[in-house]
C-alpha positions in Angstrom: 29.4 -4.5 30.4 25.7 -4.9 32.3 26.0 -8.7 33.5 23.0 -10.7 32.4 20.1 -10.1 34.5 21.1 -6.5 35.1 19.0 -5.5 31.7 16.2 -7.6 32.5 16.0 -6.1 36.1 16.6 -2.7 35.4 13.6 -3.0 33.1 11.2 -3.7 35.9 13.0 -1.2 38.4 12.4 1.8 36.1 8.8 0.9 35.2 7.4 -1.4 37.4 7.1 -1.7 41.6 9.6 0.7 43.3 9.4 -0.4 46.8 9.7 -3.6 46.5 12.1 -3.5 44.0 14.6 -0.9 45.9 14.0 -3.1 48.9 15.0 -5.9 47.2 18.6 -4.3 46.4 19.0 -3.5 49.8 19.8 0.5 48.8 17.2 2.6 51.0 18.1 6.2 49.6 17.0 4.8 46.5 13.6 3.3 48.1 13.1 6.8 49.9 14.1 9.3 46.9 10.4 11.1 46.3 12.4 11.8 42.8 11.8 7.7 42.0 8.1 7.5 43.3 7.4 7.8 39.3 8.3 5.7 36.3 8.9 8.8 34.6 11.2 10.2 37.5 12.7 6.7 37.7 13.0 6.9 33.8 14.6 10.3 34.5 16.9 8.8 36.5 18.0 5.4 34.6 21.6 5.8 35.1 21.4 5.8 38.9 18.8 3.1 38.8 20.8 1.2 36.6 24.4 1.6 38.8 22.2 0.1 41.6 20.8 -2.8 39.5 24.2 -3.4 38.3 26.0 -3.2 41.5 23.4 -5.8 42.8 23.2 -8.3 39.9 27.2 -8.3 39.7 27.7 -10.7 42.8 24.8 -13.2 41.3 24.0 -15.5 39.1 20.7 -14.9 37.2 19.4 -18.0 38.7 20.1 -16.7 42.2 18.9 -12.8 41.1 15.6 -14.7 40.2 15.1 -16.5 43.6 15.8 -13.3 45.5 13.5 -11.6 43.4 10.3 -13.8 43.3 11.0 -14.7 47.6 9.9 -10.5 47.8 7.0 -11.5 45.7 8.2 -9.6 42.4 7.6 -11.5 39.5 11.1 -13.0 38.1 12.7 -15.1 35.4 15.8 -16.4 34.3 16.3 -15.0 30.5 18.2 -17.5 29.1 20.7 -16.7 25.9 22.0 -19.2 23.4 25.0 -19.5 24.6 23.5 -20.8 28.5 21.4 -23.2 26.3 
C-alpha cells in the first residue's frame, strides 16, 4: 500500500520539476536518466518514479516529507485525511 504522501508526491515527480524533485530523493540515476527529462517520459515511466517516491516517503512522516520538500524550494503540503483530523 503507497504510504500517505507517496501519492501526493508522485504527482508532482511525474509532472512537475525533475531535478529538483529527484534531488530531493537522493536517487541520482533517476535525476540523470535523459528518459525522465519529460513528463511524458516520466509519465512513461510511473512505476519506477513511483518505487522511488515510495521508497522515500516510507521512512517519513508526511509532515516531515513536506519540510524536506519545501527546504529544496518545491512547493509542499501536508494532505490531511479524515482519519488524521
Amino acid at each position: 500500500m503507497r504510504s500517505e504522501p507517496a501519492g501526493n508526491v508522485l504527482g508532482q515527480v511525474a509532472v512537475g520539476c525533475r531535478r529538483g524533485h529527484t534531488a530531493v530523493l537522493g536517487d541520482p540515476d533517476l535525476a540523470a536518466d535523459p528518459a525522465l527529462a519529460t513528463a511524458a517520459g516520466r509519465l512513461a515511466e510511473v512505476d519506477r518514479v513511483e518505487a522511488a517516491v515510495e521508497a522515500w516517503t516510507s521512512t517519513r512522516s508526511p509532515e516531515d516529507a513536506m519540510a524536506v520538500l519545501q527546504a529544496a524550494g518545491i512547493p509542499a503540503g501536508v494532505v490531511a485525511s479524515s482519519r488524521r483530523l
